[in-house]
C-alpha positions as CSV (number, residue, x, y, z in Angstrom):
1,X,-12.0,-17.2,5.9
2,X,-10.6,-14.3,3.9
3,X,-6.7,-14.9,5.3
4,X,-4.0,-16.9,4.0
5,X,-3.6,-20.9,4.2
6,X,-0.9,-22.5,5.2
7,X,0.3,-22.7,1.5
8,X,0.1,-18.9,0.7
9,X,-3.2,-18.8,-1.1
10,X,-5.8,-16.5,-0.8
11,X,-8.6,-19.3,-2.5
12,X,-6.6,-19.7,-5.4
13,X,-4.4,-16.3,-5.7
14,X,-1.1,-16.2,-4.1
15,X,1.6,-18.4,-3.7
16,X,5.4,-18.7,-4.4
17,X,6.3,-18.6,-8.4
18,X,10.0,-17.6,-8.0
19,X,13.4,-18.6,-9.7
20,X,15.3,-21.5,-8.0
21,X,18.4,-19.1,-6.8
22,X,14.9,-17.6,-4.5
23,X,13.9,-20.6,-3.0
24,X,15.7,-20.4,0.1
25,X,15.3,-17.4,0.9
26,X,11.6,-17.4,0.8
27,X,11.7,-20.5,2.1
28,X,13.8,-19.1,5.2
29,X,11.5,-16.3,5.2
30,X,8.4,-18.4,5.3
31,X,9.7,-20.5,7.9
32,X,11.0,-17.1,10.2
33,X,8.4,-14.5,9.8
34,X,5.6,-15.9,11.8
35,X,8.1,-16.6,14.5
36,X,9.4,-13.8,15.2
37,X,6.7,-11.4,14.7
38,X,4.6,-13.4,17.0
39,X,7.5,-13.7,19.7
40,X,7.6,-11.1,22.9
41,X,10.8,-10.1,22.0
42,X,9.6,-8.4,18.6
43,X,6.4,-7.2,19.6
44,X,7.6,-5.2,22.1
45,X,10.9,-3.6,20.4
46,X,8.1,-3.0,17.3
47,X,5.1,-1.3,19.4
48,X,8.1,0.8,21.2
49,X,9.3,2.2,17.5
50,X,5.6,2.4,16.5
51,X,4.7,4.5,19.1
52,X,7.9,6.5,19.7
53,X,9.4,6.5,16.2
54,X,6.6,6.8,13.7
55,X,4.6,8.5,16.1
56,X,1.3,6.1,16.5
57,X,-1.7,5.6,17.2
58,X,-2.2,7.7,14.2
59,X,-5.5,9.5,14.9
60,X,-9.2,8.9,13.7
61,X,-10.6,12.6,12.7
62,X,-14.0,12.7,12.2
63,X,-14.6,15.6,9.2
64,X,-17.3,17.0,9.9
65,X,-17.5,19.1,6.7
66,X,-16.7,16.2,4.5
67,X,-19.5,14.2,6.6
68,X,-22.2,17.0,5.9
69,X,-21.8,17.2,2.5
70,X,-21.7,13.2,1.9
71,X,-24.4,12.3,4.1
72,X,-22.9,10.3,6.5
73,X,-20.4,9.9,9.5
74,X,-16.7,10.3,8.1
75,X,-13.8,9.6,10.0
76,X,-10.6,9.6,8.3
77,X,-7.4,7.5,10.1
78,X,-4.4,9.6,9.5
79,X,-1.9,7.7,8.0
80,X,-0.3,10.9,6.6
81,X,0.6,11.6,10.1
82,X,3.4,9.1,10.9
83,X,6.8,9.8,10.1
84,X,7.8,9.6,6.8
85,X,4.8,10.6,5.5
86,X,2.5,7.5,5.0
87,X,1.8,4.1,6.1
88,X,4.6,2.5,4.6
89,X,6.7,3.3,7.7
90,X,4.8,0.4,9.4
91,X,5.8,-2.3,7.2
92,X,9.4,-1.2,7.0
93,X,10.0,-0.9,10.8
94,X,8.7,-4.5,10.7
95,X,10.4,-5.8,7.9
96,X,14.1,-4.7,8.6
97,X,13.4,-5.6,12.6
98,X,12.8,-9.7,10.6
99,X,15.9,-9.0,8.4
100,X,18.1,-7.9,11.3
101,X,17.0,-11.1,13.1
102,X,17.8,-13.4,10.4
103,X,20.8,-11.8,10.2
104,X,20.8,-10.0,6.6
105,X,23.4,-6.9,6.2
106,X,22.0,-5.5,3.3
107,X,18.3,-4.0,1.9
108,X,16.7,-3.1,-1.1
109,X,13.3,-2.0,-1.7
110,X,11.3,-0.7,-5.1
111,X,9.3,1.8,-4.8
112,X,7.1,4.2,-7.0
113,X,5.5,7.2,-5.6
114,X,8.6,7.1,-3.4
115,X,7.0,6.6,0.0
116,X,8.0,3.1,0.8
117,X,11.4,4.5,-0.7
118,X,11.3,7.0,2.0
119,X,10.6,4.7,4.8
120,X,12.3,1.9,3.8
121,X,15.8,4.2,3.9
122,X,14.5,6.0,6.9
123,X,14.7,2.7,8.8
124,X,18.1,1.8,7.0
125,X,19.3,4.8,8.8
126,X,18.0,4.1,11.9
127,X,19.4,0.6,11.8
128,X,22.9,1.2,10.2
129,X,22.3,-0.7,7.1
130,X,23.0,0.0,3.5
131,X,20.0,0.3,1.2
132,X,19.9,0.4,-2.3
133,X,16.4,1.5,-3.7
134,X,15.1,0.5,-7.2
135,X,12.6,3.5,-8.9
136,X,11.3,4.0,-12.5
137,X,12.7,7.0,-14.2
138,X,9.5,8.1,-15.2
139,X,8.8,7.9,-11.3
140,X,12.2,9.9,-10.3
141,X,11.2,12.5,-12.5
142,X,7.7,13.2,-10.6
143,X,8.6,12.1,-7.1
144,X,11.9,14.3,-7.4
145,X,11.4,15.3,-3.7
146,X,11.1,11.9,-2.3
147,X,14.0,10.8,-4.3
148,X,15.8,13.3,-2.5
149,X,15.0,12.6,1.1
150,X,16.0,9.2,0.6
151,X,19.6,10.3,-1.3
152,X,19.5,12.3,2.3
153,X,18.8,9.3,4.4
154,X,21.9,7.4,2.6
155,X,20.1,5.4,0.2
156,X,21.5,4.8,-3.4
157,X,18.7,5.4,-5.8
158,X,18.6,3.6,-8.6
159,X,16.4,4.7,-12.1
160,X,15.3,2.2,-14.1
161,X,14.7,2.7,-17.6
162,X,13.0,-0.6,-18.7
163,X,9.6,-0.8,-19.7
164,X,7.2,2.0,-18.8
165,X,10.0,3.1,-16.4
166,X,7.3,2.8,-13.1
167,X,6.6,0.6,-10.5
168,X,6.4,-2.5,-12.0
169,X,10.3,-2.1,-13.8
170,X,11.4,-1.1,-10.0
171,X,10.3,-4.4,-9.0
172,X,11.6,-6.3,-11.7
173,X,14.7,-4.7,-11.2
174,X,15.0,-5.2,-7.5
175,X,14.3,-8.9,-7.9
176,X,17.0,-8.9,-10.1
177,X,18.8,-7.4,-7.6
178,X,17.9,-10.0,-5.2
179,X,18.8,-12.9,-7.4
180,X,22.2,-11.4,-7.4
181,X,22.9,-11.4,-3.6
182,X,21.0,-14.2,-2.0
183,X,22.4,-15.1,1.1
184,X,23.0,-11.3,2.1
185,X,20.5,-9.3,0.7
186,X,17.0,-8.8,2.3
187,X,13.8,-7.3,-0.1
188,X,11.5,-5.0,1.8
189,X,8.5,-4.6,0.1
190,X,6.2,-2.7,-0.3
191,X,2.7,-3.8,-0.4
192,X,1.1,-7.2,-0.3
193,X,2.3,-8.2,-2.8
194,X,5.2,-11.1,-4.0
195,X,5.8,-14.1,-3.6
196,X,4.4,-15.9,0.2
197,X,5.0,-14.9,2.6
198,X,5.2,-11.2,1.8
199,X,1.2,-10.5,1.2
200,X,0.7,-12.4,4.4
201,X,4.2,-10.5,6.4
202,X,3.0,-7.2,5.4
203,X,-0.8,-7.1,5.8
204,X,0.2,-8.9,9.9
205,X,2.4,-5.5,10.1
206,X,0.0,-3.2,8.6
207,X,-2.7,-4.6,10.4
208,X,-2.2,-1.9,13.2
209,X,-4.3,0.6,11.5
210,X,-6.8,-1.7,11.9
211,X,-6.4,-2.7,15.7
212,X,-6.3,1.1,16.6
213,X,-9.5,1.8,14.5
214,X,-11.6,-0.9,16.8
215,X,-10.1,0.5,19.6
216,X,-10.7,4.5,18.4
217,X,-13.9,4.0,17.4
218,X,-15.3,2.3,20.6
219,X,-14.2,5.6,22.6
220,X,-16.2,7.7,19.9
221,X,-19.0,5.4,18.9
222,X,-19.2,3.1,21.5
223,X,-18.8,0.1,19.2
224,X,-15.5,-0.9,17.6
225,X,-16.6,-1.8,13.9
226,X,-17.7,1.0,11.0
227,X,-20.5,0.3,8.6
228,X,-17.7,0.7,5.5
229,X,-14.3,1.4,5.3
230,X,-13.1,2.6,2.2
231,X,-9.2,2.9,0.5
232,X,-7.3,2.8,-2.3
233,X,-5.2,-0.5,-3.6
234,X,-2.4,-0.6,-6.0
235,X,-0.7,-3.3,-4.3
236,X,-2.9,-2.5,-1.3
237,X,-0.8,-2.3,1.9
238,X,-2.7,1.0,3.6
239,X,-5.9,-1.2,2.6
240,X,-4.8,-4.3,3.8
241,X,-4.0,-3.1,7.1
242,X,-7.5,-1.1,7.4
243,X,-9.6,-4.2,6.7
244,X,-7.7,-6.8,8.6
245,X,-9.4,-7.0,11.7
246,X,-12.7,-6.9,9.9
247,X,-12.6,-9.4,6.6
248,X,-14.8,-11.9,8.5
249,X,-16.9,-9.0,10.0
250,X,-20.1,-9.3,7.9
251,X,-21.2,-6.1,9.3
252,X,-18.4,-4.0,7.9
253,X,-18.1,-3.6,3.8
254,X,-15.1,-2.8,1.6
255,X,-14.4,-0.3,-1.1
256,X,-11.5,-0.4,-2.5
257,X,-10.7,2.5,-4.6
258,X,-8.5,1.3,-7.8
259,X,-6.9,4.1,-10.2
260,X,-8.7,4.8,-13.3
261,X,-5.9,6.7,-14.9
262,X,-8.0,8.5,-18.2
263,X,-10.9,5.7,-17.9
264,X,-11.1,2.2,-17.5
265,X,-11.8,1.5,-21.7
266,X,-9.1,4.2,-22.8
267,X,-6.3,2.1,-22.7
268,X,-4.7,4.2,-20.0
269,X,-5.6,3.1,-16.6
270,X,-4.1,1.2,-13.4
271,X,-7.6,-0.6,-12.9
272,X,-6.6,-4.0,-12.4
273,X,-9.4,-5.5,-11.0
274,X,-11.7,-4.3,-13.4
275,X,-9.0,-4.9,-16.4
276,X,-7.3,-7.7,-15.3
277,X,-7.1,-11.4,-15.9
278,X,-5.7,-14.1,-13.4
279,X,-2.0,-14.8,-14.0
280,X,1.4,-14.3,-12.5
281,X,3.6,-11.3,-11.4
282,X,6.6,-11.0,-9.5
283,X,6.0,-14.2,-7.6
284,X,2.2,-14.3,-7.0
285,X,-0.8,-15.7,-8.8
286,X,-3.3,-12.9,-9.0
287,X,-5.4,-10.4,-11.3
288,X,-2.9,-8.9,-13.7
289,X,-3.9,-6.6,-16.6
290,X,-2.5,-9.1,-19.8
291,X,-2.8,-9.4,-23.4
292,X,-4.5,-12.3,-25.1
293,X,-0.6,-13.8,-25.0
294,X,-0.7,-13.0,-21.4
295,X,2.1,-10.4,-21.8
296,X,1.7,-7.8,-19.4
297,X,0.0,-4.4,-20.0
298,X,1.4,-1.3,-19.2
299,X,-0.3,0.5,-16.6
300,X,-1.1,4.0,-16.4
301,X,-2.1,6.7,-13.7
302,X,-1.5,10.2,-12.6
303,X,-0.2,8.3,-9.1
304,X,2.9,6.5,-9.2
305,X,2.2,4.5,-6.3
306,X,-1.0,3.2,-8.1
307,X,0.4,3.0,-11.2
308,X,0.9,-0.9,-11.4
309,X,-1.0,-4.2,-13.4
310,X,-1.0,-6.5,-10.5
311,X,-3.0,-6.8,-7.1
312,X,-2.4,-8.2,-3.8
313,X,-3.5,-11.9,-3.7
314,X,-5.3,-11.0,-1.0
315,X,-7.9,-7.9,-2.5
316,X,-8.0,-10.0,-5.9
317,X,-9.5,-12.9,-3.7
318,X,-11.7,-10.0,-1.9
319,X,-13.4,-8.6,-5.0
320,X,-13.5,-12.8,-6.9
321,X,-15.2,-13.3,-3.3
322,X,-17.6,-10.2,-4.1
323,X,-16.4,-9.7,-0.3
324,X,-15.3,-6.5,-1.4
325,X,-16.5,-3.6,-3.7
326,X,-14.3,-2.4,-6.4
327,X,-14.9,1.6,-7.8
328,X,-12.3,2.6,-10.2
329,X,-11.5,6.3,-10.1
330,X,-10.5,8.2,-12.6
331,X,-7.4,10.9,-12.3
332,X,-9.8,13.8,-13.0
333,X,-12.0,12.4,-10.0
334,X,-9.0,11.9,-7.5
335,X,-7.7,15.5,-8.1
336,X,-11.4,17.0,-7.4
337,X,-11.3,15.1,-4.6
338,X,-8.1,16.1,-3.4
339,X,-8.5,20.1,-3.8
340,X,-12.1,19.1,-2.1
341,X,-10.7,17.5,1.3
342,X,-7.9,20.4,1.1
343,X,-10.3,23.3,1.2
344,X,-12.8,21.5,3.2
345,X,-10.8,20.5,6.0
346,X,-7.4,21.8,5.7
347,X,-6.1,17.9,4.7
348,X,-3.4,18.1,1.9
349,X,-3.9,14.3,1.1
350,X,-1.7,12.2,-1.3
351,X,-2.5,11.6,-5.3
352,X,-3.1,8.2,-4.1
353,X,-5.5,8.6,-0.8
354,X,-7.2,10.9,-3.3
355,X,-8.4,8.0,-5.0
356,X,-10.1,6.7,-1.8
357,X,-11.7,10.0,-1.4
358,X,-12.8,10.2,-5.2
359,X,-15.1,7.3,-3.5
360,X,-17.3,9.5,-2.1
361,X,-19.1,11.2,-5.0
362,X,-20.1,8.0,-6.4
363,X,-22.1,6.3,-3.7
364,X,-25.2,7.0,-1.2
365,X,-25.1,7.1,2.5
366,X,-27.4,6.6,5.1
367,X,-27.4,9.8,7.8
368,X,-26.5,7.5,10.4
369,X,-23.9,5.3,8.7
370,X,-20.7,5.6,10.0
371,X,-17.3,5.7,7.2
372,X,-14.0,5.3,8.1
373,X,-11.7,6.3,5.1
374,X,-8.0,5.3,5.0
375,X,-5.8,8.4,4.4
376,X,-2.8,6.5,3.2
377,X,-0.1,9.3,2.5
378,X,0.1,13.4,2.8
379,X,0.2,15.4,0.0
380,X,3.6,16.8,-0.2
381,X,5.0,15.2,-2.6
382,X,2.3,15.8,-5.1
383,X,2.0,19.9,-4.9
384,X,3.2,21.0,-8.3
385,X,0.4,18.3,-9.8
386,X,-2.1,19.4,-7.4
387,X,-1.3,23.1,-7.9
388,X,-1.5,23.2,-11.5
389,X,-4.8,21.3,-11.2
390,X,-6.1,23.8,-9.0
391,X,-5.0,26.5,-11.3
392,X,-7.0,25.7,-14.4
């Protein structure tokens, strides 16, 4: 019910709004993608570099301290375990095993808090192909270590200094890019997000945290579903793949954790679901935070990979559905939360799986209930912000 149709809609979010010189590569893409990920060949060359690469299953940790003091049963899936760092290592072992098929030679990717950066060039590595990265300057200049890694891994970074210089210039830059160089260049991105058949492409790859959560949680519960899952969206790639397997499962509700930068009326927030309007960006028909012209808003939050005024077609259909709850949390909220988890159970998390966690103040649990939390991305890369918050 919840999944795309076989015109890239999610109800009425989603789609393909791209320039002409795009066409056939999306069009080659749509008409690819399904095929190959759903062939033996692929499956079994992808489960081999999940498993022996990135270093899955991730694991399902129950915290117990966090679940005493919430009230509930808390298990968090450890996407901050893989290699790389995050989830985003999924999707790009996935995407550049397609690209290699359809016989690209070339990459880009955007990226913002510099994760999918990370693992998109981590895979370029591994692969032997050249990637060229598009980041905001505003984003180089807090992600500095992630920009390095990938300088390390043999990807050209390139700053953009358009706009608010974040995540949404990167994309618009790397489209640009993609214009440019058609018939060699293939775009790895980042979330579910794009033009179709990315939201679709990338929530099938990511949906692995999903299919080892049923399995997990029928060794330690005995049955394979939570009573909520909870994570944070920008695009919403680590949440995308953590509700997949259950958006027709009635017995299992979403929260999805959106970033309320300095509050949702300040005029300095990510929170597009709760700000935004339907309208389109970078090749999608979805929520979009707009002016009354429809000119797009700039976002703001403390985390870069949040920091954007779109939504996956997918979540925007979720929350118009009322299939999924949407909390907005602030940047003051995801740092408590994140020096919280951190002294509570040793968990350095991300800025944005901090946001997920910032959940858990502002709802009520049964004793019983059982929560699995998505814990997108480790905290590395986000020490000198989380050190001088926990310094004041």
């Amino acid at each position: 019910m919840y999944k795309v149709d076989n015109n890239g809609f999610y109800g009425h979010f989603g789609g393909a709004y791209i320039p002409e010189i795009l066409f056939g590569c999306i069009d080659d893409l749509r008409n690819t993608y399904l095929e190959v990920i759903e062939s033996e060949a692929f499956r079994k060359e992808y489960s081999e570099l999940l498993r022996d690469y990135a270093g899955r299953p991730s694991p399902l940790y129950h915290a117990g301290n966090l679940s005493r003091k919430y009230g509930c049963k808390l298990y968090l899936k450890r996407e901050d375990l893989n290699h790389t760092g995050s989830h985003k290592i999924n999707n790009a072992i996935g995407q550049i095993l397609i690209a290699r098929h359809m016989g690209k030679t070339r990459i880009i990717a955007e990226t913002g808090a510099g994760q999918h950066g990370v693992a998109t060039a981590t895979v370029c590595a591994l692969m032997n192909m050249p990637c060229v990265v598009y980041m905001g300057q505003t984003d180089v200049e807090r992600q500095l270590v992630n920009v390095r890694k990938m300088q390390m891994l043999g990807a050209e970074v390139r700053p953009v200094t358009s706009g608010n210089k974040t995540l949404k210039d990167a994309t618009n830059e790397a489209i640009r890019d993609w214009c440019c160089h058609p018939n060699d260049t293939f775009y790895i991105i980042g979330s579910v997000v794009g033009p179709h058949p990315y939201p679709d492409m990338v929530a099938r790859l990511q949906s692995v945290i999903s299919r080892e959560m049923m399995q997990q949680l029928e060794e330690k519960e005995g049955r394979s579903h939570p009573d909520l899952i909870i994570a944070c969206v920008g695009g919403g790639s680590n949440a995308a793949g953590g509700i997949y397997h259950y958006l027709d499962d009635s017995r299992v509700q979403i929260v999805l954790a959106e970033a309320g930068g300095l509050g949702v009326d300040s005029g300095q927030s990510a929170a597009t679901i709760r700000l935004g309007r339907e309208g389109i960006i970078h090749g999608a028909r979805t929520l979009v935070m707009q002016n009354g012209d429809g000119q797009i808003l700039e976002p703001y939050s403390i985390s870069a990979g949040l920091d954007y005024p779109g939504i996956g077609p997918l979540h925007a259909q979720l929350a118009s559905a009322g299939r999924a709850t949407v909390i907005p949390v602030d940047d003051s909220e995801a740092l408590a939360a994140a020096i919280e988890i951190t002294q509570l159970e040793g968990i350095i998390p991300a800025l944005e799986s901090a946001h997920a966690l910032g959940v858990l103040p502002k709802m009520s649990f049964e004793h019983d209930q059982i929560v699995t939390l998505i814990l997108s991305g480790r905290g590395d890369k986000d020490l000198s912000v989380l050190m001088d918050y926990n310094s004041k």
